[in-house]
C-alpha positions as CSV (number, residue, x, y, z in Angstrom):
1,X,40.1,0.8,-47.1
2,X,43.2,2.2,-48.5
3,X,41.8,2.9,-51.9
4,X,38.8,4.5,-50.7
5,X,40.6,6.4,-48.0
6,X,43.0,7.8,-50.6
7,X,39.9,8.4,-53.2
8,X,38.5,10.4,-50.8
9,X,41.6,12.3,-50.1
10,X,41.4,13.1,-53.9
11,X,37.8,14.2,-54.2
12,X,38.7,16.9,-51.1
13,X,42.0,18.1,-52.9
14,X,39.8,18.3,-56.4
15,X,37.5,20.4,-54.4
16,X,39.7,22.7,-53.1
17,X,41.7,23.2,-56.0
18,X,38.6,24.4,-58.0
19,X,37.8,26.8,-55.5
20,X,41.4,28.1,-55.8
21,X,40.4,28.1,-59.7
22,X,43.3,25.9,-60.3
23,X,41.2,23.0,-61.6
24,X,42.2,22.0,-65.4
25,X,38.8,22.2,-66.9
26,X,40.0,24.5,-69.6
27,X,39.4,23.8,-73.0
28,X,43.3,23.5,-73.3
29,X,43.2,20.6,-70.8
30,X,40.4,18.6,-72.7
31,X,42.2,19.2,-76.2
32,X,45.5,17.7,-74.4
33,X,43.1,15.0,-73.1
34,X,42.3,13.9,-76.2
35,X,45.2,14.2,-78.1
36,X,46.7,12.1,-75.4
37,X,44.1,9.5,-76.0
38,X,45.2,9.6,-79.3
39,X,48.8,8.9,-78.7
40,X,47.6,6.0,-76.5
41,X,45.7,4.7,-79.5
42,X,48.4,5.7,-82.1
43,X,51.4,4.0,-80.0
44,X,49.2,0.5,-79.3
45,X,48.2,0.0,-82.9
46,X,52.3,0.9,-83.6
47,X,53.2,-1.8,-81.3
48,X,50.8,-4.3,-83.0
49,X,52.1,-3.7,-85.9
50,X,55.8,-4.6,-84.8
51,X,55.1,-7.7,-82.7
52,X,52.0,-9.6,-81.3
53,X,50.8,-13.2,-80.4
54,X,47.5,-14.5,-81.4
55,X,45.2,-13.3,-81.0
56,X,46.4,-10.6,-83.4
57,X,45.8,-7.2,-80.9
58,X,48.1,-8.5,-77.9
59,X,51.0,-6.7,-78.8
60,X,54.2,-7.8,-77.1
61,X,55.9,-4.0,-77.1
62,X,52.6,-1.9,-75.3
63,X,53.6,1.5,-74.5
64,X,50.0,2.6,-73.8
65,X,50.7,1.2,-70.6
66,X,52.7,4.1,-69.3
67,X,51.1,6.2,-71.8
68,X,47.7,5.6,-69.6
69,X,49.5,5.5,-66.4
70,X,50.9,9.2,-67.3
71,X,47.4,10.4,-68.4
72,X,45.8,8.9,-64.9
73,X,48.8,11.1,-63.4
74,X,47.8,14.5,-65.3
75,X,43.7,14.2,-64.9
76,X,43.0,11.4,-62.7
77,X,39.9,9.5,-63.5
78,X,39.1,11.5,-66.0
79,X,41.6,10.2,-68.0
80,X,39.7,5.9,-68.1
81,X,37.1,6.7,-70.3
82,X,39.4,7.5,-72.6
83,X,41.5,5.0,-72.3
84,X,38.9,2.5,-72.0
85,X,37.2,3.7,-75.6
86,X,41.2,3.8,-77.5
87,X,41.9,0.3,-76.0
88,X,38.2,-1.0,-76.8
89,X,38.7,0.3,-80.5
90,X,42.1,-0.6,-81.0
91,X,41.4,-4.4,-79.7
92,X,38.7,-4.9,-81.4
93,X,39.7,-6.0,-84.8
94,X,41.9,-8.5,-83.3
95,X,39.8,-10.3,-81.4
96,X,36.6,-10.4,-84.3
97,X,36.9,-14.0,-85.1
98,X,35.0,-16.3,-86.6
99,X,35.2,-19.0,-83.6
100,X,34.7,-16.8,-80.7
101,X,31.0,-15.9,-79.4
102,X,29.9,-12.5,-78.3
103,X,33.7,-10.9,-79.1
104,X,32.6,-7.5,-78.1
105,X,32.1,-8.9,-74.4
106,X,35.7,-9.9,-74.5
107,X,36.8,-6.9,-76.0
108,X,35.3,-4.6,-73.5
109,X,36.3,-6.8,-70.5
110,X,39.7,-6.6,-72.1
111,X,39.4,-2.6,-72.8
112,X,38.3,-2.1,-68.8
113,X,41.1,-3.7,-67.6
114,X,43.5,-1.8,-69.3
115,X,42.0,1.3,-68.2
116,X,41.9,-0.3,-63.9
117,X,45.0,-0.7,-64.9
118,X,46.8,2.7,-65.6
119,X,44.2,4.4,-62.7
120,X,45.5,1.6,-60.2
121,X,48.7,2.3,-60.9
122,X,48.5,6.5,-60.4
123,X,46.5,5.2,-57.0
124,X,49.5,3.3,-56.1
125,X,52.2,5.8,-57.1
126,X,50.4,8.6,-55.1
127,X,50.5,6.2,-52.0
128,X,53.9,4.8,-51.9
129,X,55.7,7.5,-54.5
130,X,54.6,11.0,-53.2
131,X,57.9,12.6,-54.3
132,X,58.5,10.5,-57.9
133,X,61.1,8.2,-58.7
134,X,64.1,9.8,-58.1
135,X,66.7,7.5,-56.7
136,X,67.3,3.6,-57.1
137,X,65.4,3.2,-53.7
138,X,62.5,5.0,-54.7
139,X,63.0,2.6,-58.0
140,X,62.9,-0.5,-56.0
141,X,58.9,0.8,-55.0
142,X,58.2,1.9,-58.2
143,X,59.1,-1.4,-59.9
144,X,56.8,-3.7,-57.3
145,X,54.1,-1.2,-57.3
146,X,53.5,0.4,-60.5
147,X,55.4,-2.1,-62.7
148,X,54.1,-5.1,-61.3
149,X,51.3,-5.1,-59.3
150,X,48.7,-3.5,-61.7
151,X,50.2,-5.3,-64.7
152,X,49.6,-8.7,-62.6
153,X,46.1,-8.0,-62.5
154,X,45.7,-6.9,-65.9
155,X,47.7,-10.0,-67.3
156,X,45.1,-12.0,-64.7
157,X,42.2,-10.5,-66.4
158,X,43.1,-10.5,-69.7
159,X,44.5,-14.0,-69.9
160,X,41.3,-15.0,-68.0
161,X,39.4,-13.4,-70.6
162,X,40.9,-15.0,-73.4
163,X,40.7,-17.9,-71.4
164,X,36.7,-18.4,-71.1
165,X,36.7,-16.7,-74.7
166,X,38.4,-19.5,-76.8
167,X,41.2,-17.5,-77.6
168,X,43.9,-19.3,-75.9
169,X,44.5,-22.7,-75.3
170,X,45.3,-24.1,-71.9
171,X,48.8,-24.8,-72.4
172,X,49.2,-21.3,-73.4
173,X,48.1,-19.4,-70.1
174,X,51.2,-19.6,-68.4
175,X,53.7,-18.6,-71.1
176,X,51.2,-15.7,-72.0
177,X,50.6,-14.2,-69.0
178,X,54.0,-13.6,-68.2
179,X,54.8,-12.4,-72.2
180,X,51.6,-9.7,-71.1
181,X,53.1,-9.4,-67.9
182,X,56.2,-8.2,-69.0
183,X,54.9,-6.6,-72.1
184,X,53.0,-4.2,-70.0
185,X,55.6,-3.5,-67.0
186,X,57.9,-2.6,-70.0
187,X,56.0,-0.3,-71.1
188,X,55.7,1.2,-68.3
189,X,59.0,1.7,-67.4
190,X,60.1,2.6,-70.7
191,X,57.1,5.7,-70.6
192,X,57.9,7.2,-67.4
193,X,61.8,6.8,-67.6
194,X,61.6,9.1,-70.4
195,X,59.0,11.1,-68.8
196,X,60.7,11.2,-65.1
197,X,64.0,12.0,-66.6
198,X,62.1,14.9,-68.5
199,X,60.8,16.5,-65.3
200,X,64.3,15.8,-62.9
201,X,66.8,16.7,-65.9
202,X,65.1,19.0,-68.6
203,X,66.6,19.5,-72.0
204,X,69.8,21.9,-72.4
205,X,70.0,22.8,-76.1
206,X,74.3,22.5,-76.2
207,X,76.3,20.8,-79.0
208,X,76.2,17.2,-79.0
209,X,79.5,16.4,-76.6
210,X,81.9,13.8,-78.4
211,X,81.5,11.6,-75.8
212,X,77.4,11.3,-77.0
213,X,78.5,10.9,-80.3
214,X,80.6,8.3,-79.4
215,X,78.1,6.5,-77.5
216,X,75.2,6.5,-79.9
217,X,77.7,5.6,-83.1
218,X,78.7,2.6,-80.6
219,X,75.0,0.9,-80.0
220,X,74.4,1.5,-83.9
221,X,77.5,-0.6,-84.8
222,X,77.1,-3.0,-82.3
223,X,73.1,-3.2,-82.8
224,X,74.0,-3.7,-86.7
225,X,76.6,-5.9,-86.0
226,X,74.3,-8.2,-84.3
227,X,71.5,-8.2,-86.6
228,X,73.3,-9.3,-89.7
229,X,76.2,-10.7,-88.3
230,X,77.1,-11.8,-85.1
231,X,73.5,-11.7,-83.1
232,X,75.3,-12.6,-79.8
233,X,76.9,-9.0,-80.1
234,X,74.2,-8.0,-79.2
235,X,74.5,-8.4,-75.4
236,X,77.2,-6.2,-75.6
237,X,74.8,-3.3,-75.6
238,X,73.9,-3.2,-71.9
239,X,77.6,-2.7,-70.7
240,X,77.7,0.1,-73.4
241,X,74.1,1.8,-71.6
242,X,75.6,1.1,-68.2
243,X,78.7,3.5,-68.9
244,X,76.6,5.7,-70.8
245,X,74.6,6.0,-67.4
246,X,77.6,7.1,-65.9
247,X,78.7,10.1,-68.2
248,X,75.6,11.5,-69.6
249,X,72.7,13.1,-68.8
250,X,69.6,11.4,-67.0
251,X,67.2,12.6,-70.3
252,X,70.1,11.6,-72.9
253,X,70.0,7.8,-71.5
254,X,66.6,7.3,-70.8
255,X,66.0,8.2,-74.3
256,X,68.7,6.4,-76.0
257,X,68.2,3.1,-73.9
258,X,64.3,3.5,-74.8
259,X,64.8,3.9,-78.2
260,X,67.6,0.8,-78.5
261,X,64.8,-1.8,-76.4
262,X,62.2,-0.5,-78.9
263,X,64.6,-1.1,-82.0
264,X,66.0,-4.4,-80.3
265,X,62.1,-5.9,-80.4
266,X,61.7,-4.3,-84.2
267,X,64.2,-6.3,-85.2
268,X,63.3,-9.6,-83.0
269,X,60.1,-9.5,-84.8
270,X,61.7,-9.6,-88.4
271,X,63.4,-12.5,-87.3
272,X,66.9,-11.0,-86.1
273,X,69.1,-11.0,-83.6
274,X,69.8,-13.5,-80.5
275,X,66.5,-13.8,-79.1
276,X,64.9,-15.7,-82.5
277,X,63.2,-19.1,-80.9
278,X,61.3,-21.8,-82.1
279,X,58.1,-20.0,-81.3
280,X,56.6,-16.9,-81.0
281,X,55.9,-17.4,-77.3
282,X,59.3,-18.4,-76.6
283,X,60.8,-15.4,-78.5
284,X,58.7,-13.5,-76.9
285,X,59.5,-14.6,-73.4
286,X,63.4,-14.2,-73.7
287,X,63.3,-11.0,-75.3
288,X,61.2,-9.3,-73.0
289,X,63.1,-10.5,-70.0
290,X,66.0,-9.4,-71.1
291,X,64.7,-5.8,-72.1
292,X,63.4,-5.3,-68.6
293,X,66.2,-6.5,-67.2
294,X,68.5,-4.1,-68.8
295,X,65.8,-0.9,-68.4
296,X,65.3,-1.5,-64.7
297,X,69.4,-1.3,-64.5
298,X,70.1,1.1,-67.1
299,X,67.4,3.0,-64.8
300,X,68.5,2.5,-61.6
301,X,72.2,3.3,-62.6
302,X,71.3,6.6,-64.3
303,X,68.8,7.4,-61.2
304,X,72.5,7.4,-59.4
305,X,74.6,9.0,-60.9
306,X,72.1,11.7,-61.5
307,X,72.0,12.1,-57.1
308,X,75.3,11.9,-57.2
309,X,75.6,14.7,-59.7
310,X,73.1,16.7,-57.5
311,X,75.1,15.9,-54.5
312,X,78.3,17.0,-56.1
313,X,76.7,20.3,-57.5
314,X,74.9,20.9,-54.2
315,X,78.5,20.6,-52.2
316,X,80.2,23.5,-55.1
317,X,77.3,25.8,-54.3
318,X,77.7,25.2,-50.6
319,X,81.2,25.8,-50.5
320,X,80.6,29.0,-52.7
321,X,78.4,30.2,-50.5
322,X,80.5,30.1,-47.8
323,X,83.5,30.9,-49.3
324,X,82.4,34.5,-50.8
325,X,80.7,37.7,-48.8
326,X,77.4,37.7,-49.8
327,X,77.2,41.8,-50.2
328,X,79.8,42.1,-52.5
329,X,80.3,38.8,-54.1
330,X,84.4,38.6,-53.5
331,X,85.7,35.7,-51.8
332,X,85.8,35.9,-48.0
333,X,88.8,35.4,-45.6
334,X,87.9,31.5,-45.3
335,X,88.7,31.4,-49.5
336,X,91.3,33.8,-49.3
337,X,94.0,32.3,-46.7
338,X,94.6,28.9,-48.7
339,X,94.9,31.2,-51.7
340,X,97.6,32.8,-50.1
341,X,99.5,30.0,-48.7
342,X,99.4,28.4,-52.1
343,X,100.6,32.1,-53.7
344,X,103.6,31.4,-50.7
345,X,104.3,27.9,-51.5
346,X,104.6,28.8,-55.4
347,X,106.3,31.7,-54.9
348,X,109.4,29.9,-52.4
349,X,109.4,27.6,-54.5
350,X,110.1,29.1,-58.0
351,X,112.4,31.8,-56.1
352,X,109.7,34.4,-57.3
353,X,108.3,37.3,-55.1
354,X,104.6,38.3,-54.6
355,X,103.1,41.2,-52.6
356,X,100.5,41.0,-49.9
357,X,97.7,44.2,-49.3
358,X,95.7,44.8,-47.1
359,X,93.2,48.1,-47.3
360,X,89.9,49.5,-45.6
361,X,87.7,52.3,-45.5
362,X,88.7,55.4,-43.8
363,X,86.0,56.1,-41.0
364,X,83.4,54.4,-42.6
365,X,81.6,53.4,-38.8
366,X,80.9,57.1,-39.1
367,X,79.8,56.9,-42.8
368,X,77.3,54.1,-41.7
369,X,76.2,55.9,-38.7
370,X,75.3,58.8,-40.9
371,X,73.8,58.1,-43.6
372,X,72.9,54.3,-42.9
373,X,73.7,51.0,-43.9
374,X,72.5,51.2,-47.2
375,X,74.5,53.7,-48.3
376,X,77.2,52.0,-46.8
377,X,76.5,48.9,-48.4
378,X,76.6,50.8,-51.7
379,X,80.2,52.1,-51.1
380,X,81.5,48.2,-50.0
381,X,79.8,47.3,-53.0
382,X,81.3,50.2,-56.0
383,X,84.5,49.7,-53.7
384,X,84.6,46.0,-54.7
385,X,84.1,46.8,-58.3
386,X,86.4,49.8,-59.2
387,X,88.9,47.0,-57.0
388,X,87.9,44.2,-59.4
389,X,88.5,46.4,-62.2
390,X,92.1,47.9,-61.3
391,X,93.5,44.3,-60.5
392,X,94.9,41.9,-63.1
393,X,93.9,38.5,-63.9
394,X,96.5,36.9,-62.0
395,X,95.9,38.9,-58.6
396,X,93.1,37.5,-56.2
397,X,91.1,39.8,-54.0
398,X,88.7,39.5,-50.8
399,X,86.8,41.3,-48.2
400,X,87.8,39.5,-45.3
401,X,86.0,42.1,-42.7
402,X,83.5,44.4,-42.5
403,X,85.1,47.1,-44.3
404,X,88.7,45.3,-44.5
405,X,89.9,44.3,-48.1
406,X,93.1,41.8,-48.9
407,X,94.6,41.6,-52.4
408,X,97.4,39.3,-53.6
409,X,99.7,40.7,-56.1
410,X,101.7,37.5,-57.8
411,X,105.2,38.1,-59.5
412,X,105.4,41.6,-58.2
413,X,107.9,43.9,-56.5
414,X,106.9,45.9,-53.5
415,X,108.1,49.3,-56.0
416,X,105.2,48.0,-58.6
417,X,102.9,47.1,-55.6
418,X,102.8,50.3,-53.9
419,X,102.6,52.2,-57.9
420,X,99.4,49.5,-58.1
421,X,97.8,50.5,-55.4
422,X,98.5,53.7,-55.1
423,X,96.7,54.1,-59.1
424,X,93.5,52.5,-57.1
425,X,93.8,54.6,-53.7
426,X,93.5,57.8,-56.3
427,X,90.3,56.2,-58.1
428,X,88.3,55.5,-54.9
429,X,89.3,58.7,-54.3
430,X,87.6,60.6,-57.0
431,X,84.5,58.7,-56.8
432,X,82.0,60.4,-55.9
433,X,78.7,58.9,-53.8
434,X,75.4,60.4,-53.5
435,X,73.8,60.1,-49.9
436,X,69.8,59.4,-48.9
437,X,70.0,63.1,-48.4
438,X,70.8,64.4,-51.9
439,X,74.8,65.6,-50.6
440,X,77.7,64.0,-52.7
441,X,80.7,62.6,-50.9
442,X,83.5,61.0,-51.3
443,X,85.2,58.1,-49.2
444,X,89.1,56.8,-48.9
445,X,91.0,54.1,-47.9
446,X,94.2,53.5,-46.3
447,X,96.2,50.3,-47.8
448,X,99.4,48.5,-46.5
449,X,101.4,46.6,-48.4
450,X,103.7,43.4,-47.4
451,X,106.2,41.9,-50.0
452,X,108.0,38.5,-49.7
453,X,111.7,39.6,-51.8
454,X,114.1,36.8,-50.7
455,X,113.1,36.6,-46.9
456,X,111.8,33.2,-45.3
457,X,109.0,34.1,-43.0
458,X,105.6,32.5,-43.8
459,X,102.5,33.8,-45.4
460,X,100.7,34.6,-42.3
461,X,103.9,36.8,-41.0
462,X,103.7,38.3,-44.3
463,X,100.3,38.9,-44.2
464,X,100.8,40.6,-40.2
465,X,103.4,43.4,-41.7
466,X,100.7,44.2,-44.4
467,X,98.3,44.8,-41.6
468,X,101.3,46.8,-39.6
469,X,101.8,49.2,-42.8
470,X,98.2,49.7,-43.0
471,X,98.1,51.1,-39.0
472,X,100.8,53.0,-40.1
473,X,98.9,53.9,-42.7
474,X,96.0,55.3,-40.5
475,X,98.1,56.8,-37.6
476,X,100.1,59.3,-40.3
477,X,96.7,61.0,-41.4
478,X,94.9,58.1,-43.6
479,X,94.3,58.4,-47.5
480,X,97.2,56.7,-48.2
481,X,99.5,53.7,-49.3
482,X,102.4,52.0,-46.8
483,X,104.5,48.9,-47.2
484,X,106.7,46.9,-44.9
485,X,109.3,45.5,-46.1
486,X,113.1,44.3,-45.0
């Protein structure tokens, strides 16, 4: 029932994307079809040829697992025939032999299974996965679903196959369904950790960072160590991945960790390393269960870190947001008073003296009442600018009102303060603004100006005697620059 409900769930959303014209019929689609189905092909005869169990085509590395599962993903059932035909053709040869009746049968039996299983597992993933894999909790479903379930019942099949076709022995079943079984949920995982971490992290073209260097030149020395060497080195790579998961990039470890399991079963099957057995079977076994192993955690960890990253860059923009005025793109009054109580605390402290400023628009209710809020939201805005570019690096500016400006003028002198702002009063001064009605006018401001000298009052007093001098600023006639000091 839930197969066919969600089939038919399919078959309405097909529908109605076509008549939005947003069905991928185009002959772009089908070439990407089949060049997929070539890939699938290509990657299954490249794992054969690395390492397999008799009968010669059951390759223990198969990546056309999640290569099929990713093509069920992109084009839905459309996508099995293809996969059906590449695994049919690519099985084949393997399984032509000389004691074996009707091989073809088996073949085909063989081929259909591997195509149920990549369009069970996109059935599966829809269901339970709606949003991807992108956290260890959506991992946990992922793993049972997709990485287990429809390889159980393609290992099922397949063994049975083999089974009834006199291509395995009895005492065989066991140890080779679980080699299949794991042979197929690693690919899977392998596949669409690359391609998940593709989609959630894309590639930024930067300079390798030492710290990648460092990683990838330690797996290769570690990797070579235990090949020719040491084999039980080898372990040592999964610690290695698991910091890596930590300080790098979702894309950078899902590729790096794919292409050390895919390296680590190269070598197994030239007879290196610490997972060499008495038999192929055996070998087989220990290697794989230690590749999953370390994919699902390498996974999982890099799965977190990656939220955490999102959570930490998703806090920064929040607090940017609302710690800068949105019209003008200054810091607000909530950025600006820790800024100036750690100016104050520096400033005591090293015995130095700073000046606080404070500075709005002369009648600018009337300006907005005039002309509109658009033109006044032009004048806040080349305001802001012509104030950016009169300040220094060292001094920090705000809007912390509607028309009300604050500036902080470190290692300053109220003689230097007042020169400072009295060089910016005279260039809002001369600019000149051009109304909705075609007029030109010009706007002012009226600034006060606090210092700190030697007294010991706090930043917020200091900040009360800037606002003073600019009231004193507006009662004798505006258009001008006051300070308060003692």
């Amino acid at each position: 029932m839930l197969i066919r409900s969600y089939l038919t769930q399919l078959h309405q959303k097909t529908r109605n994307e076509f008549r939005e014209g947003k069905q991928s019929t185009s002959l772009y689609s089908l070439i990407f079809l089949f060049f997929s189905g070539l890939a699938y092909y290509a990657s299954a005869r490249f794992g054969m040829s690395l390492f397999t169990l008799f009968p010669s085509n059951i390759s223990l590395l198969w990546l056309p697992s999640g290569i099929g599962f990713l093509m069920c993903l992109r084009w839905g059932w459309k996508a099995v025939p293809l996969i059906v035909i590449a695994a049919y053709y690519v099985n084949l040869p393997g399984m032509e032999v000389s004691t074996v009746t009707n091989p073809k049968l088996h073949t085909l039996i063989s081929a259909l299974a591997d195509g149920a299983e990549s369009y069970i597992a996109m059935l599966l993933f829809a269901r339970y996965l709606p949003s991807g894999v992108i956290n260890p909790k959506s991992l946990s479903k992922f793993i049972l679903w997709v990485c287990i379930i429809p390889p159980v019942i393609t290992a099922a099949v397949i063994t049975t196959n083999l089974s009834v076709g006199g291509y395995l022995a009895e005492y065989q079943l066991e140890k080779f369904f679980i080699s299949l079984l794991l042979a197929n949920s690693l690919g899977l995982m392998m596949v669409y950790q690359v391609y998940n971490s593709l989609k959630l992290d894309p590639l930024q073209f930067k300079k390798p960072a030492i710290g990648l260097c460092f990683s990838v030149a330690l797996i290769a020395f570690i990797f070579l160590l235990g090949v020719w060497r040491y084999p039980a080195v080898i372990y040592l790579i999964l610690p290695v991945l698991v910091i890596m998961s930590f300080e790098l990039r979702l894309l950078t470890v899902a590729a790096i960790s794919t292409l050390t399991f895919i390296s680590l079963i190269t070598v197994t099957h030239f007879n290196r390393g610490p997972f060499v057995a008495l038999t192929d079977q055996a070998t087989a076994f220990e290697l794989m269960a230690f590749t999953f192993a370390c994919a699902i955690t390498v996974f999982g960890l890099s799965l977190q870190q990656y939220q955490m990253r999102l959570a930490k860059e998703s806090g920064e923009r929040w607090k940017l947001a609302a710690e800068h005025d949105v019209l003008t793109g200054l810091p607000n009054r909530r950025a600006f008073m820790p800024a100036l109580t750690k100016e104050h605390h520096r400033s005591v402290r090293l015995g130095h003296t700073y000046c606080a400023v404070i500075w709005d628009i002369d009648d600018f209710k009337t300006i907005n009442d005039t002309y509109g809020h658009d033109f006044g939201d032009r004048v806040l805005v080349r305001l802001a600018q012509i104030m950016r570019e009169s300040c220094r690096d060292i001094d920090y500016y705000a809007r912390i009102g509607g028309e009300e400006f604050a500036v902080l003028l470190p290692e300053t002198d109220i003689e230097s303060g007042k020169n400072a702002m009295e060089r910016f009063r005279t260039q809002v001064a001369e600019e000149v603004f051009t109304a909705p009605d075609g007029s030109e006018h010009s706007v002012t401001i009226s600034i006060g100006i606090a210092c700190l000298n030697e007294r010991r009052i706090n930043e917020t007093e200091l900040l009360a005697e800037a606002d003073k001098a600019l009231y004193k600023s507006k009662e004798q006639g505006k258009n001008q620059t006051n300070s308060y000091s003692c």
